[in-house]
N, C-alpha and C positions, 0 to 999 in steps of 0.2 A: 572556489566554487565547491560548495559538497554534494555535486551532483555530475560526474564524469561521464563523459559516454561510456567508459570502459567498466564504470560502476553498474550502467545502465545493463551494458550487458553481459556482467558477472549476476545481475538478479535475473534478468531474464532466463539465462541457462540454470541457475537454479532454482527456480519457482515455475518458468513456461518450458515448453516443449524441447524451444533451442533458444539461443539464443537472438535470434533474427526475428523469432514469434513474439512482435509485440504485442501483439492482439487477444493474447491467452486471457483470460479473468485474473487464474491461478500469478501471472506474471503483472500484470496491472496492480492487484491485490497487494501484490510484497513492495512492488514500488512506489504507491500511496502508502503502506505502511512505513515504510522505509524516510519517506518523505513528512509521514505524521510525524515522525518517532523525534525527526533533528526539529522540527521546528516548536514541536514543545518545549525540548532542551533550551532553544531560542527565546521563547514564551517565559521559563524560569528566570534566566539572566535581565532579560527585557519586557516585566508587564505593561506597562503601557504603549505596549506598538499594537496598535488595534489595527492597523492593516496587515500583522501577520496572524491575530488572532483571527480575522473573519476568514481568512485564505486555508487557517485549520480547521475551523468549522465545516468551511465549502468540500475540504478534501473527506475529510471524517463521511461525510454524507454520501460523496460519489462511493468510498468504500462500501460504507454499509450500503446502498445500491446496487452492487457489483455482488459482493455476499450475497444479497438477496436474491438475484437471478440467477447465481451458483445454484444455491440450496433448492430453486425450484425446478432447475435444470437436471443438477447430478447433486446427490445427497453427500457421496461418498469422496467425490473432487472438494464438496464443502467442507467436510470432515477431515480431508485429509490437511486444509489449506491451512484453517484453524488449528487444529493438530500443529503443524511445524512452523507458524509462525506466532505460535502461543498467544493468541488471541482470547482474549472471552466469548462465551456465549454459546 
């Protein structure tokens, strides 16, 4: 599995508040990224598994959703999220 709880909450502690804060945006954000990142990797070795491509799609979208209510929330929590997870945009 490339997804641990103890993975889980090594992002959490560093992206949300603590580790236990799953609810953060900032810690949601890194672990959809986190989660976009591997299943691309997946997507290269594997293109035609279109049940993991629509499931990148889905996740891609909640991110930028999530971004989205950051940036209208706190500019600067946006800026900073981007900033350290080397995002665009």
């Amino acid at each position: 599995m490339y997804l641990t709880a103890e993975k889980k909450k090594e992002i959490f502690a560093e992206y949300g508040k603590t580790a236990e804060n799953t609810g953060s945006s900032e810690g949601q954000i890194a672990l959809f990224s986190y989660r976009i990142n591997h299943l691309t990797s997946h997507l290269k070795t594997n293109p035609k598994d279109f049940g993991t491509q629509r499931a990148l799609v889905k996740l891609v979208g909640k991110r930028r959703r999530l971004l989205d209510y950051l940036r209208d929330r706190d500019i600067e929590r946006y800026r900073a999220i981007i900033k350290s997870l080397k995002l665009r945009r």
